[in-house]
C-alpha positions as CSV (number, residue, x, y, z in Angstrom):
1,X,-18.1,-22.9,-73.4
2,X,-21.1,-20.9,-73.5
3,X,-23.6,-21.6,-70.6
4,X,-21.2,-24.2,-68.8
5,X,-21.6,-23.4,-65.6
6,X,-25.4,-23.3,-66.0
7,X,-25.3,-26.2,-67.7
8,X,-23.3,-28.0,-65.0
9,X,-25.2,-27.0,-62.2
10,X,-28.4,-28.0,-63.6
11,X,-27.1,-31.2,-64.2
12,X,-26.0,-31.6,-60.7
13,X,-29.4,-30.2,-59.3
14,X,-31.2,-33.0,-61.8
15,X,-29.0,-35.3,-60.5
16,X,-30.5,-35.4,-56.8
17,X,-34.4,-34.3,-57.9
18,X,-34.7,-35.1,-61.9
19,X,-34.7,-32.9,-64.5
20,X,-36.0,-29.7,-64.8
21,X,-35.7,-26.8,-67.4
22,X,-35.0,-23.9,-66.8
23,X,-38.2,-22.2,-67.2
24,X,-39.7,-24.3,-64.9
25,X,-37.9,-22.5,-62.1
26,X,-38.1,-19.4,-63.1
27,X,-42.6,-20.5,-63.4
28,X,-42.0,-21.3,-59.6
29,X,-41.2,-18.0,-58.3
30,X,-41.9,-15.4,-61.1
31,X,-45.8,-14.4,-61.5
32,X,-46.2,-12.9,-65.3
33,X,-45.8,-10.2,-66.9
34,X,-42.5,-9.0,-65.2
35,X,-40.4,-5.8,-65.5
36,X,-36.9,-5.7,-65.5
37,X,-35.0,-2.1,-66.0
38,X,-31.4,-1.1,-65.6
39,X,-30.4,2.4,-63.2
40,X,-27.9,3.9,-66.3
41,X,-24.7,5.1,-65.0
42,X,-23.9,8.1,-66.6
43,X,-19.9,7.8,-67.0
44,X,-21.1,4.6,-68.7
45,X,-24.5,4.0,-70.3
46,X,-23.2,2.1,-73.4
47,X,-22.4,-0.8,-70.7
48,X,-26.3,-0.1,-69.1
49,X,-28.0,-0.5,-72.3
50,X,-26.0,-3.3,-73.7
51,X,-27.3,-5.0,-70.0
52,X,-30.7,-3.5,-70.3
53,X,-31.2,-5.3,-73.7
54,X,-29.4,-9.0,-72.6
55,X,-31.4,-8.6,-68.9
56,X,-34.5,-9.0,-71.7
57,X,-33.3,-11.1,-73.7
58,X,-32.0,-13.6,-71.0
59,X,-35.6,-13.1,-69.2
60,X,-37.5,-14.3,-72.6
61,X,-35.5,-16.5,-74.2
62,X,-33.5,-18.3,-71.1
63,X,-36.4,-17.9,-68.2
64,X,-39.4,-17.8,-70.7
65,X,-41.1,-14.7,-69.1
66,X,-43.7,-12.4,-70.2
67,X,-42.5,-8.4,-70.0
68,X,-43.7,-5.3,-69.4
69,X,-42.7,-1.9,-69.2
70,X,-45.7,-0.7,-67.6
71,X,-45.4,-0.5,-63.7
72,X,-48.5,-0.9,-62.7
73,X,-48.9,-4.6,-64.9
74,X,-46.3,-5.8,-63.7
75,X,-46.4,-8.5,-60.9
76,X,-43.0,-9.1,-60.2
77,X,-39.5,-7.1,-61.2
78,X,-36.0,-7.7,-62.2
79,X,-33.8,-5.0,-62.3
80,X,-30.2,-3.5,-61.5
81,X,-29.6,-0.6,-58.8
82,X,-25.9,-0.2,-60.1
83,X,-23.1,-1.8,-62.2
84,X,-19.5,-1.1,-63.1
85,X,-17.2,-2.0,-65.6
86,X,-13.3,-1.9,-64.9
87,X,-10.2,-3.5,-65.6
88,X,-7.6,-4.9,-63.3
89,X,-4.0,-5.7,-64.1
90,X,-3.3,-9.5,-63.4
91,X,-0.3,-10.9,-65.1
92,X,3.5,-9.4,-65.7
93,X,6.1,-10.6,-67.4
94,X,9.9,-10.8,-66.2
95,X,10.1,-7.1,-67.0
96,X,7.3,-6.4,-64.9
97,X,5.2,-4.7,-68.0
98,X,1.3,-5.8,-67.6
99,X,0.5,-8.6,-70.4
100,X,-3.0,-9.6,-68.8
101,X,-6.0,-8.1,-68.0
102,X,-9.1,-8.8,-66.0
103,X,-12.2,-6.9,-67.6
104,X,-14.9,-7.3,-64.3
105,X,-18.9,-7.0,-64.6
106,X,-20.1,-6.1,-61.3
107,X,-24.0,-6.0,-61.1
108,X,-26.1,-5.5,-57.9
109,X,-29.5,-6.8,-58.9
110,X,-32.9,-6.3,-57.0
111,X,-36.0,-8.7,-57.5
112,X,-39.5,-8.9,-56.3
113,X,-41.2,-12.5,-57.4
114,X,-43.9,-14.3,-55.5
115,X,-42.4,-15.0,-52.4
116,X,-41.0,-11.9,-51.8
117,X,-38.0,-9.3,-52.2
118,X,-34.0,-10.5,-52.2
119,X,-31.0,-9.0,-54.0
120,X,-28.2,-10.7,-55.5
121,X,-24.2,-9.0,-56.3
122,X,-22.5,-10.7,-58.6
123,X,-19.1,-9.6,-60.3
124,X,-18.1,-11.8,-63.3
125,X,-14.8,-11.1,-65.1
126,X,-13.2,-11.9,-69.2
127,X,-9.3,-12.3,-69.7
128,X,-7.4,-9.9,-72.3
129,X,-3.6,-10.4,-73.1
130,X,-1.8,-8.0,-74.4
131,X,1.6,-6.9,-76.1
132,X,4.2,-5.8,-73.3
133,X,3.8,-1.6,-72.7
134,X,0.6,-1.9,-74.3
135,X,-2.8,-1.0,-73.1
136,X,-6.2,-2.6,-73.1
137,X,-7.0,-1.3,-76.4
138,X,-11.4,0.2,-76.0
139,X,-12.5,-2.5,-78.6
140,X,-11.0,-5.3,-76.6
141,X,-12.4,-3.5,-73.7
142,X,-15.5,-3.3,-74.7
143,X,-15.9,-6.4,-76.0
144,X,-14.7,-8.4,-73.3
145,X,-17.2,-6.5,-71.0
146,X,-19.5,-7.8,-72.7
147,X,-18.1,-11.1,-72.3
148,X,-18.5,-10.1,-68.4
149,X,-22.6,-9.6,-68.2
150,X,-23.3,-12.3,-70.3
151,X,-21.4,-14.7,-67.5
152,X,-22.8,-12.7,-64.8
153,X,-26.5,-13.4,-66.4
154,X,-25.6,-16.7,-66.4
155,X,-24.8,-16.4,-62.6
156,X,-28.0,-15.1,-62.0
157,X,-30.1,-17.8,-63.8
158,X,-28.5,-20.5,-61.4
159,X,-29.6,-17.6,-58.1
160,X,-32.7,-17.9,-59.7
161,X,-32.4,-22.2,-59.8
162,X,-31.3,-21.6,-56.5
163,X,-34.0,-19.7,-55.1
164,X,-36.7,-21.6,-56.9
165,X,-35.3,-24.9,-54.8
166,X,-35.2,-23.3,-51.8
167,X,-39.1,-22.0,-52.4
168,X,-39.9,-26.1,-52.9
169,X,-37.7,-27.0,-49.6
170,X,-39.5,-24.6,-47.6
171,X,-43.1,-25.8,-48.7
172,X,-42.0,-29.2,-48.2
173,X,-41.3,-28.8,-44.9
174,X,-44.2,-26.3,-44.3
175,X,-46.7,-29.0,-45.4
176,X,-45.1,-31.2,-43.2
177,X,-45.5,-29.7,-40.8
178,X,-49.0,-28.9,-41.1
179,X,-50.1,-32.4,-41.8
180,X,-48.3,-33.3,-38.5
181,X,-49.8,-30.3,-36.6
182,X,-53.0,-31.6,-37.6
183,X,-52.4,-35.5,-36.8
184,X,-52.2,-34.6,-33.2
185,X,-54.8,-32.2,-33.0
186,X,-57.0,-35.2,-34.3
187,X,-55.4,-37.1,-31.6
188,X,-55.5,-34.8,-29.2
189,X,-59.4,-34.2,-29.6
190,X,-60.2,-37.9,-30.1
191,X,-58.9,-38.3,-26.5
192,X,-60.8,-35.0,-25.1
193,X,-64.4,-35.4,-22.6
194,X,-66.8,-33.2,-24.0
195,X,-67.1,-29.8,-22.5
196,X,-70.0,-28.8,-20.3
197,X,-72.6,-26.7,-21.1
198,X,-72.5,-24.0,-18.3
199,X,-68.5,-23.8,-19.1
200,X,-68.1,-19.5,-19.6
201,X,-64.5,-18.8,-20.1
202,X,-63.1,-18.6,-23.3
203,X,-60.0,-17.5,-24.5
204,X,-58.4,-14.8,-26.9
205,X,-55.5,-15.8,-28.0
206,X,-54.4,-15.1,-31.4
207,X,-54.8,-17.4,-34.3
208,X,-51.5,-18.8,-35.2
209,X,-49.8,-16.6,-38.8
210,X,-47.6,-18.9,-41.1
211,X,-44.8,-17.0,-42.1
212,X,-44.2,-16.7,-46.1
213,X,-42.4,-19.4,-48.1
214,X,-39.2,-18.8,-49.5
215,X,-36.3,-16.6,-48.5
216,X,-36.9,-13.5,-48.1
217,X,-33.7,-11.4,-48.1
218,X,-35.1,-7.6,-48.1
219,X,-32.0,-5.4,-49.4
220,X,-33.4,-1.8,-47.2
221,X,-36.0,-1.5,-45.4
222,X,-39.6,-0.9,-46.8
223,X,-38.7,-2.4,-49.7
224,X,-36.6,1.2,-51.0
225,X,-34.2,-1.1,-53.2
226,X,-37.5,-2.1,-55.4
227,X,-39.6,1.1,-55.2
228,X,-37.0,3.0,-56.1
229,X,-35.8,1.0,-59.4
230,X,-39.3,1.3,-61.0
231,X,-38.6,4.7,-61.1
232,X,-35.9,4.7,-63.2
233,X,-35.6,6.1,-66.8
């Protein structure tokens, strides 16, 4: 079961434009050597470095990305403002005693790649049963919250997919239309007397700006989310 989801969506995303690892979408909007840190929360920091460590891991091994730790290097970042682990009741039995639990991930990631800044929440959960009048004991706990990140890691790999599709969209349709722009200029100027030589009035208007590709979802303003983060311990 590990990676299904990713797995599925991939192969539905191959199905309508060929296959593609992973890698390569993560190439499309991540420029190398990248940062990723964790914000630790202090009523829980065993969760915040378990994350830390599978943020790298998943950033090497699953996105094939160079790290750094050094600020100023790095070109593009990946990293967590907050993150909570807790654990919901959600099944009873006829006595009404709790015999399943939901143990949630809930991670609120900020990124900076080439096109920009966007942020991405995701809360992923693992299923514990238990004995009626019993408790989620801290082992199971703790393991099935780890359980949790890794799915929400997987989550974020397909934002990433997702994101990395909607760069190409957008440049598809941006060289569109800029190739048609330029057709009818071509046209237009084909079609055009020449101008006469005493002719004194020009004009001032502003040369046209082409907004950035990609989505660009800015969590705060001036970027806080991001400069913020790289501050972190």
């Amino acid at each position: 079961m590990k990676y299904l989801v990713v797995v599925v969506v991939a192969f539905l995303i191959s199905a309508c434009g060929g296959y593609k690892p992973v890698p390569q979408y993560s190439n499309d909007i991540f420029e190398q050597p990248v940062l990723t840190k964790v914000k630790m929360d202090p009523e829980d920091p065993e969760s915040g470095v378990f994350l830390q460590d599978e943020i790298a891991k998943m950033a090497v091994n699953r996105l094939n990305l160079t790290l750094t730790k050094n600020v100023d290097k790095a070109k593009c970042y990946i990293l967590v403002n907050s993150y909570t682990v807790n654990t919901t009741p959600i099944n009873k039995d006829d006595d009404g005693n709790v015999i399943r639990y939901s143990v949630n991930a809930a991670i609120e990631f900020a990124i900076k790649d080439k096109f920009g800044f966007w942020s991405k929440n995701i809360v992923a959960s693992e299923y514990v049963s238990v004995k009626a009048q019993s408790l989620v004991s801290t082992f199971d706990k703790e393991k099935a919250g780890k359980v949790a990140i890794k799915k929400a890691l997987d989550t974020f790999i397909l934002a990433v997919m997702q994101r990395s599709r909607k760069v190409g969209e957008n440049k598809k349709e941006m060289e569109s239309v800029k190739a048609n722009t330029q057709e009818e200029i071509t046209s237009d100027t084909d079609s055009l007397e020449p101008l006469s030589t005493n002719t004194t009035e020009q004009t001032n208007e502003p040369a046209a700006q082409t907004t950035s590709v990609g989505i660009n979802i800015v969590p705060t303003e001036d970027n806080t989310l991001i400069q913020d983060a790289t501050q972190y311990n």
